[in-house]
N, C-alpha and C positions, 0 to 999 in steps of 0.2 A: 793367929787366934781364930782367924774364920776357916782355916782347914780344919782345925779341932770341931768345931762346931759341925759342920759340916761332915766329918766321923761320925761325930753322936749321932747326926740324923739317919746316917746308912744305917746304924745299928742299933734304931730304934725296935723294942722287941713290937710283938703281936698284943700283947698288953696295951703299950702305949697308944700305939695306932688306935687301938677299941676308943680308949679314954680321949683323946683328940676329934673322934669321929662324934661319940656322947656327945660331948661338952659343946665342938663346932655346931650340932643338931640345935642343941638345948639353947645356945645362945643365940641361932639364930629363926627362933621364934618357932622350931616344930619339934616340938616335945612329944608326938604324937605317938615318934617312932619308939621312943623309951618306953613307951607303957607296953606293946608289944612284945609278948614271948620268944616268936621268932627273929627278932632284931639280928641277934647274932650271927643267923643263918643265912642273912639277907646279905646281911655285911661280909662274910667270908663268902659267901659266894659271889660277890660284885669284885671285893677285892682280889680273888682269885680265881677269877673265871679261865685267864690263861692259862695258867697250870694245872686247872681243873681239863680242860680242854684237851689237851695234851697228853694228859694220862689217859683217858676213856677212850675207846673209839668211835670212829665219825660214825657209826651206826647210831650208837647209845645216846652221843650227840643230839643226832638226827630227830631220834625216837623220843626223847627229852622235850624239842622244843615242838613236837607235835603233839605232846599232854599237854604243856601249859597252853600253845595257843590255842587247844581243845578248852581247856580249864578260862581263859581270856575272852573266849566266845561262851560260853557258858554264862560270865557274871555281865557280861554287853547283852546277851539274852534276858536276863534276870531285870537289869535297869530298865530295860525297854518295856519289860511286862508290867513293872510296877510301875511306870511313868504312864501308860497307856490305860491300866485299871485305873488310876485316880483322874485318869481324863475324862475318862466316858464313865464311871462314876459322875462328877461335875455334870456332864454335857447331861445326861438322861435326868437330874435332879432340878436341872432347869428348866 
């Protein structure tokens, strides 16, 4: 009985995995990612980053992960600016 079981789970489609991924989110208290549009895209790209990998070349690769860390400093930029206007806001008000 637990080989069968253990079948079903090799063959579980792309469907169910989504629905298990939802639900484990949902249940365990961050619902946050469901209101998101991009969920999806997040998700098949975490879960497929190897085969994503593997098909592109290590340029594209390359080139890829120097937008986003471009895009990653960009929003670490943006926190910092707005952390530091509402300081010296404060600070010059007193």
């Amino acid at each position: 009985m637990s080989g069968e079981y253990r079948g079903d789970e090799r063959k579980q489609t792309v469907r169910g995995r989504i629905v298990r991924f939802l639900s484990a989110v949902k249940t365990g208290g961050v619902e946050v990612l469901q209101d998101k549009p991009g969920r999806h895209l997040v998700y098949f790209c975490y879960a497929y980053a190897t085969k994503i990998t593997k098909v592109i070349p290590p340029s594209t690769a390359h080139s890829i992960l120097r937008v986003i860390a471009f895009i990653l400093l960009c929003i670490g930029v943006q926190i910092a600016w707005d952390g530091l206007a509402v300081l010296i806001a404060a600070v010059l008000r007193t």
